[in-house]
C-alpha positions in Angstrom: 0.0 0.0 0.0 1.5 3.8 -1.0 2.6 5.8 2.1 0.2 9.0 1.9 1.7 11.5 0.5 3.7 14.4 3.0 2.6 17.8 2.7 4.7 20.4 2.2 5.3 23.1 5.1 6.0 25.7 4.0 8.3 27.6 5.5 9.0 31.6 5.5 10.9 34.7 7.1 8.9 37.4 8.5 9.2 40.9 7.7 7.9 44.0 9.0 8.7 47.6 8.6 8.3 51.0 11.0 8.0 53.9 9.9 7.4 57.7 11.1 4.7 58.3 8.2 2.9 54.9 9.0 -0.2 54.8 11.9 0.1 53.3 14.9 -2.1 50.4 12.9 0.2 50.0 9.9 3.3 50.2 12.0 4.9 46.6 12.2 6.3 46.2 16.0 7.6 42.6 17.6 4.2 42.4 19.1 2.5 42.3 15.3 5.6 40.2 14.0 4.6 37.6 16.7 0.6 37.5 15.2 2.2 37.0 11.9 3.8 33.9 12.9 0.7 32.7 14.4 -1.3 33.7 11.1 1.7 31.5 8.8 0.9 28.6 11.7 -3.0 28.7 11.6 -2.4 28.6 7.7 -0.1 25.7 7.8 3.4 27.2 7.6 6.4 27.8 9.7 8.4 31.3 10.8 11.9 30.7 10.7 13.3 34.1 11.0 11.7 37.4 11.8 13.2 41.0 10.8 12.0 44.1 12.3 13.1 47.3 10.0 12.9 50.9 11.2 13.0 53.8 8.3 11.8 56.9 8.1 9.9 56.4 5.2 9.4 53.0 2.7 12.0 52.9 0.7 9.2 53.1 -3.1 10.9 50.2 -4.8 12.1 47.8 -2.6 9.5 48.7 0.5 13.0 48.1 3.6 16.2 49.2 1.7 18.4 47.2 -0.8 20.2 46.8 2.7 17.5 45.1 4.6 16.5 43.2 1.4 20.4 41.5 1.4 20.0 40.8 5.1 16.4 38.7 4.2 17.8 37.3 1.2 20.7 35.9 2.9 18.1 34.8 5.9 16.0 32.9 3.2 19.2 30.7 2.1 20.5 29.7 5.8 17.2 29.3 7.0 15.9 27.0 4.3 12.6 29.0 3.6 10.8 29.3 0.4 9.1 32.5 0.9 8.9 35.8 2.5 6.0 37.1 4.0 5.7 40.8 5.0 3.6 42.2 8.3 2.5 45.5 6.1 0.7 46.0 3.0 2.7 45.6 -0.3 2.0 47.6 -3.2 1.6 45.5 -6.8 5.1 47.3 -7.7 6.7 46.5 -4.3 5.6 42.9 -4.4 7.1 42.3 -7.6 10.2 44.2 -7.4 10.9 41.8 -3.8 9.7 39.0 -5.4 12.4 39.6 -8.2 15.0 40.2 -5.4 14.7 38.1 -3.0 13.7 35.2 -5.9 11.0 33.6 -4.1 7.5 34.0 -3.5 6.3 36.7 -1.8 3.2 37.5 0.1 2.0 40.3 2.6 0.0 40.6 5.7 -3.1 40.8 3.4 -2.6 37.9 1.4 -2.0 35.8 4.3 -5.5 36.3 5.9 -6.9 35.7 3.0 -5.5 32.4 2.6 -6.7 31.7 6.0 -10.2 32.7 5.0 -9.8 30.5 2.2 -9.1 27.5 3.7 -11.5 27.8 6.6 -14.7 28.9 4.9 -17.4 25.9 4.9 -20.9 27.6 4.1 -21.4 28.3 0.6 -21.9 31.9 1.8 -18.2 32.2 3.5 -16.8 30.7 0.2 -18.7 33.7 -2.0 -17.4 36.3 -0.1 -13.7 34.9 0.2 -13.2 34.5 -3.2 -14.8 38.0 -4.0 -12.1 39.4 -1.5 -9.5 37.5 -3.3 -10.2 38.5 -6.6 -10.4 42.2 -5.4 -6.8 41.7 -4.0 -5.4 40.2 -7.3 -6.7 42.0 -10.2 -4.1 44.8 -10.0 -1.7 42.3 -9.0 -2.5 40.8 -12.3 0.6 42.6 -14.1 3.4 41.0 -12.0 1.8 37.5 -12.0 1.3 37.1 -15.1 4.9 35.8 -16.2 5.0 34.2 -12.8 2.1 31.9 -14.9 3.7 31.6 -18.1 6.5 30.3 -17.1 4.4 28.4 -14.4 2.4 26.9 -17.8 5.2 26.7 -20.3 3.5 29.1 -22.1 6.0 31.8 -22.6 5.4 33.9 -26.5 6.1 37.1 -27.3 4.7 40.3 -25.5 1.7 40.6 -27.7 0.2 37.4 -26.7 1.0 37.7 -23.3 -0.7 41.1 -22.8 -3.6 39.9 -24.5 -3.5 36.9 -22.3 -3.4 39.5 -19.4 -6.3 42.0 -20.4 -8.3 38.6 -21.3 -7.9 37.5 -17.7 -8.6 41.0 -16.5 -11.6 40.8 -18.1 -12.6 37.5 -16.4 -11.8 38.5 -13.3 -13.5 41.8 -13.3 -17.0 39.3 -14.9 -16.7 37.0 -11.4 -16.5 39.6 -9.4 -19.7 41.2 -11.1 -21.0 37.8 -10.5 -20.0 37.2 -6.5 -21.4 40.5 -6.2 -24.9 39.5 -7.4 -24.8 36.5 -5.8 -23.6 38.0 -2.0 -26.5 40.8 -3.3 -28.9 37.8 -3.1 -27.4 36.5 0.2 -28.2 40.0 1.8 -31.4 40.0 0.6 -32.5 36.9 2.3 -30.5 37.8 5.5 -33.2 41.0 5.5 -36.1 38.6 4.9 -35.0 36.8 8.0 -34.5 39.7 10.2 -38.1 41.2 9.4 -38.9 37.7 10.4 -37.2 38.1 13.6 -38.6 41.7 14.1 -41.9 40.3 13.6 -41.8 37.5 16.0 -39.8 40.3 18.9 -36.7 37.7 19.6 -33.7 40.0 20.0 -30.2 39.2 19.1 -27.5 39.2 20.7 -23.9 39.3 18.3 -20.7 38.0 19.9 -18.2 40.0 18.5 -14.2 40.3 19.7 -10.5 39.5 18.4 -10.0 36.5 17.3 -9.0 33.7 19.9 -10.7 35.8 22.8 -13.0 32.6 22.8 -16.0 33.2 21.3 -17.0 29.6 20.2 -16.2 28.6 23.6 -18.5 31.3 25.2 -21.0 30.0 22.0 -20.8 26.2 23.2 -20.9 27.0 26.8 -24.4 28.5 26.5 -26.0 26.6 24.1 -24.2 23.6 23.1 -23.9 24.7 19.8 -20.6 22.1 19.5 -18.3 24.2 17.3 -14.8 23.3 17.3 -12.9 25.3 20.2 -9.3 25.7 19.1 -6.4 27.9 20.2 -5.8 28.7 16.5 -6.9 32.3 14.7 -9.7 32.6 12.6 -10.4 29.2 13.8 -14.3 30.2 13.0 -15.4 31.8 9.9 -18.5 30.6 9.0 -21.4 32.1 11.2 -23.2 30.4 13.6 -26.6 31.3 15.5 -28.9 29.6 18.1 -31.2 30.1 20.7 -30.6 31.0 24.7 -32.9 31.2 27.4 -31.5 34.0 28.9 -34.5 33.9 31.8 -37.7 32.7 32.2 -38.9 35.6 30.5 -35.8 36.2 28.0 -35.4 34.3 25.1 -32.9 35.5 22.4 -30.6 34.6 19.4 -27.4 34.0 19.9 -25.4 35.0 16.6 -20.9 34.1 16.3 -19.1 36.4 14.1 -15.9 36.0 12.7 -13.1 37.2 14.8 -11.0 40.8 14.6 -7.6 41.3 13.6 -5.2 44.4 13.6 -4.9 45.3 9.9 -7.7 42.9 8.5 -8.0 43.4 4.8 -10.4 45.9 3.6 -11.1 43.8 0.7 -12.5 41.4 3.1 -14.3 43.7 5.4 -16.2 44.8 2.2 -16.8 40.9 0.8 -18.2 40.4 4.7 -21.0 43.0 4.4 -23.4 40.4 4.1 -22.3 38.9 7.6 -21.0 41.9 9.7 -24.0 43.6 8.7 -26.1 41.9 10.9 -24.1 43.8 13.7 -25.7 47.3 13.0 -29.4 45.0 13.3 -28.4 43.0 16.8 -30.3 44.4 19.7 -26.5 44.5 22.0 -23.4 43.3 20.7 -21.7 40.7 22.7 -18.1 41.9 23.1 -15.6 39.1 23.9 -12.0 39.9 25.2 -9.1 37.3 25.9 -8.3 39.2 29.7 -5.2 37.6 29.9 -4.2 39.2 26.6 -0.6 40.8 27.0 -1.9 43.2 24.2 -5.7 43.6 25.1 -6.3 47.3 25.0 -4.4 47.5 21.7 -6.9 44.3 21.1 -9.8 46.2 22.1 -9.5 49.6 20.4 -8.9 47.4 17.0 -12.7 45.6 17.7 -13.8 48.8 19.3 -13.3 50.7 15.5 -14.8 48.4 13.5 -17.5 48.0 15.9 -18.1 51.6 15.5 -17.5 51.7 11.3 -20.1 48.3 11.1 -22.6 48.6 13.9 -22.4 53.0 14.7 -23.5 53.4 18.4 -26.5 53.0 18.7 -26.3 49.3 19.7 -25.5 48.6 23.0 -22.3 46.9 24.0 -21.1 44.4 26.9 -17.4 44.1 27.4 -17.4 40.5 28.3 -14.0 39.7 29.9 -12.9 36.1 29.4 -10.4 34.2 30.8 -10.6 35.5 33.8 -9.1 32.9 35.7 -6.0 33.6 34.2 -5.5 37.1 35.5 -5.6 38.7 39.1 -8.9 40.2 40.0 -6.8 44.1 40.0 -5.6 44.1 36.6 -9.5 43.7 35.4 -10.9 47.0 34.2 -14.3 48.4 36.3 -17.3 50.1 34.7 -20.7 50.1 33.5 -21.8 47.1 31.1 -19.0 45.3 32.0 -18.6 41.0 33.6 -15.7 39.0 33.8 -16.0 35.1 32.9 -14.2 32.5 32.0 -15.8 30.3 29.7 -13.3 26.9 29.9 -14.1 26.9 33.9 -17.9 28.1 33.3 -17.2 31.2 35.6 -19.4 33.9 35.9 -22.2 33.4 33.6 -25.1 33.8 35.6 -23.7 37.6 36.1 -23.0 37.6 32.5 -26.9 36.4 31.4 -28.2 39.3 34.3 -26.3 41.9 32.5 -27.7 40.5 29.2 -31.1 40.6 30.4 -30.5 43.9 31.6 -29.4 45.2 28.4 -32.0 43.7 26.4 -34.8 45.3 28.4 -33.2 48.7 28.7 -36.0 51.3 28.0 -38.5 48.3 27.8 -41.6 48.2 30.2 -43.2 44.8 31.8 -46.3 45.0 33.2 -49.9 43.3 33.2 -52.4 44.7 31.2 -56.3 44.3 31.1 -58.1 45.3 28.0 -61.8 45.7 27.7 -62.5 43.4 24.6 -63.2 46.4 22.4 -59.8 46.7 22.0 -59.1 42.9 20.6 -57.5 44.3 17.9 -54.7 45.5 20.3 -53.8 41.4 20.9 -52.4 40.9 17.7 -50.2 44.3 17.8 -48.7 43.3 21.6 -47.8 39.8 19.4 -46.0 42.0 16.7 -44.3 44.2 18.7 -44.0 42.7 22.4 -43.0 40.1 24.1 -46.3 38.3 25.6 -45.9 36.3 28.6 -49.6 35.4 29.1 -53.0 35.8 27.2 -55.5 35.4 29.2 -59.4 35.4 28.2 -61.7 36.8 31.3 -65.0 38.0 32.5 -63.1 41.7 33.2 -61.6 41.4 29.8 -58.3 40.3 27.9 -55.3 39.8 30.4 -52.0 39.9 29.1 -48.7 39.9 30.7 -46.1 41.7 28.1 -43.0 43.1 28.0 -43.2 46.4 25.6 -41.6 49.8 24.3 -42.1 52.5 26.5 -44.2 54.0 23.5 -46.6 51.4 23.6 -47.0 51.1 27.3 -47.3 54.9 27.7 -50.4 54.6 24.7 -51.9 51.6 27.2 -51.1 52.7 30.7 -54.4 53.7 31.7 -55.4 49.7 31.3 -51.9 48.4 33.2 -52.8 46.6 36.4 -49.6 45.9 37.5 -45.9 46.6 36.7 -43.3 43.9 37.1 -39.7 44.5 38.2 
């Protein structure tokens, strides 16, 4: 019987680069070197060398200096890898001129995520809007690949052919995309239909948002068994996942996972994600999940904190949900409103963290018990559309109900409320 066949690891240096006209963001430090290498591990590779380059400004050709570029060249050969993989964004020109120098494949920050996404999306949905946010990525690197691919092919000809060749594949390219987007436009469509649906019917939802590997799927599982795979690897979830919670007895909500946060997450796919991360500016509180223990947390947080803001605005309500708590002394945990602490792997403090869910939830809602003469029937069926009803009761006095409501509706209806529940 044939051995299986060994896959190759592939195996990389890491490069980053600092620089004065760069933000904080697109700055590489030692801290975003070290995500990197986790990013090449999720994906299947290995870091064998990291180099950290300060300049004043990126050097327009070469991105770190001819210098630098000698110094990762020469890292490449000792080391043994076959490719380089940069911590900042390449431009097409930059990526082809290193590619050319350092003679082996290179990819940036960008690209690397992307391959991630690639690999871990399951749903038909996740695979639509990776491969938009691919495409979108490579069209204007198009140029440099494309002898990359002839002599990949064996089809090397004369220039004419080859840029025909190129604008044909342009042309393809720029069709999918047209297509992806009509497809995702269909996606978004039905992801509306099922939120009137979920207006209709009153169950709130509640999005878990947060970096990735704060432990989101755990906090998902924990609470309702929804048995996703739990693993200390980034973006181990892509595809989203939503169930039910009993929050109370009187709280019922949807529970909706969302792919994790990253420092410098490619626009490309924060644009091809619409479909999903939309559903944040709809949930009724966002759910926001932070790895405590987390030697770069509030950097962590602020990155969540502006695409929370750019996705969602502020008028949804958010819980800073503190996990892994048990891994860090009670003083180093921030204090303030709409703030818990948990740890989901010991099943520590959710009962504080489902109070401060119901809380939020209800915020500006009313419950109370009201009693309406049977003339006003027709008021049943809007407490159904735009309540939560407890009870329906049918009496001698008249209708009973037991509802939890806007304040807009109980102020129309508080001459008929009989009682108000805490």
């Amino acid at each position: 019987m044939a051995e299986p066949e060994k896959r190759i690891i592939e195996k990389a240096v890491l490069v980053g680069l600092s620089s004065d006209v760069f933000t904080a963001e697109e700055n590489a430090t030692e801290a975003s070197l070290e995500e990197l290498a986790a990013l090449l591990e999720t994906a299947g590779g290995e870091c064998t060398a990291k180099v950290l380059q300060n300049r004043h400004t990126p050097d327009p050709h070469s991105f770190i200096g001819e210098g630098k570029v000698e110094e990762v060249r020469q890292l490449l050969e000792t080391t043994e890898a076959n490719m380089a993989i940069f911590d900042n964004d390449l431009s097409p020109s930059q990526n082809r001129a290193l590619e050319k120098l350092l003679n082996v494949p290179v990819l940036d920050r960008s690209a690397l995520i992307l391959d991630i996404f690639a690999q871990r999306a399951k749903t038909r949905e996740g695979r639509l809007q990776v491969e938009l946010a691919q495409y979108k990525y490579l069209l204007p690197r198009l140029t440099g690949m494309w002898t990359h691919l002839e002599r990949q092919e064996g089809a090397m000809g004369t220039r004419g052919p080859g840029e025909t060749q190129l604008e044909t594949d342009r042309r393809l390219i720029r069709k999918r995309i047209t297509r992806l987007e009509e497809e995702l436009a269909d996606v978004r469509r039905i992801r509306a239909t099922q939120r009137d649906r979920r207006i209709k019917n009153s169950i709130p939802v509640v999005a878990i948002v947060g970096y990735t590997n704060a432990g989101k799927s755990t906090l998902l599982n924990l609470l309702t068994g929804a048995g996703i795979p739990a693993n200390n690897r980034l973006f181990d979830t892509l595809d989203t996942t939503t169930r039910q919670l009993n929050v109370s007895d009187t709280l019922t909500v949807l529970l909706s996972d969302t792919v994790g946060f990253i420092s410098k997450l490619p626009h490309h796919l924060v644009e091809a994600f619409q479909a999903t991360l939309e559903e944040l500016r709809f949930a009724d509180v966002l759910l926001h999940v932070i790895d405590a223990s987390d030697p770069e947390r509030d950097a962590h947080i602020r990155v969540v904190e502006k695409l929370i803001s750019q996705l969602a605005g502020d008028a949804v309500p958010v819980i800073s949900c503190y996990n892994k708590c048990d891994l860090i002394e009670p003083e180093f945990l921030p204090r303030g409103e709409n703030v818990v602490y948990i740890s989901a792997k010991q099943n520590r403090g959710i009962e504080n963290l489902l109070s401060l869910i119901e809380k939020t939830v209800n915020r500006g809602l009313k419950h109370a018990v009201f009693l309406l003469p049977y003339s006003m029937g027709g008021q049943v069926q809007h407490f159904h559309e735009t309540a939560q009803v407890l009870s329906c009761e049918y009496e001698d006095a008249g209708i009973r109900m037991e509802a939890i409501c806007d304040e807009e509706t109980y102020g129309r209806l508080r001459a008929y409320v009989t009682e108000e529940r805490a």
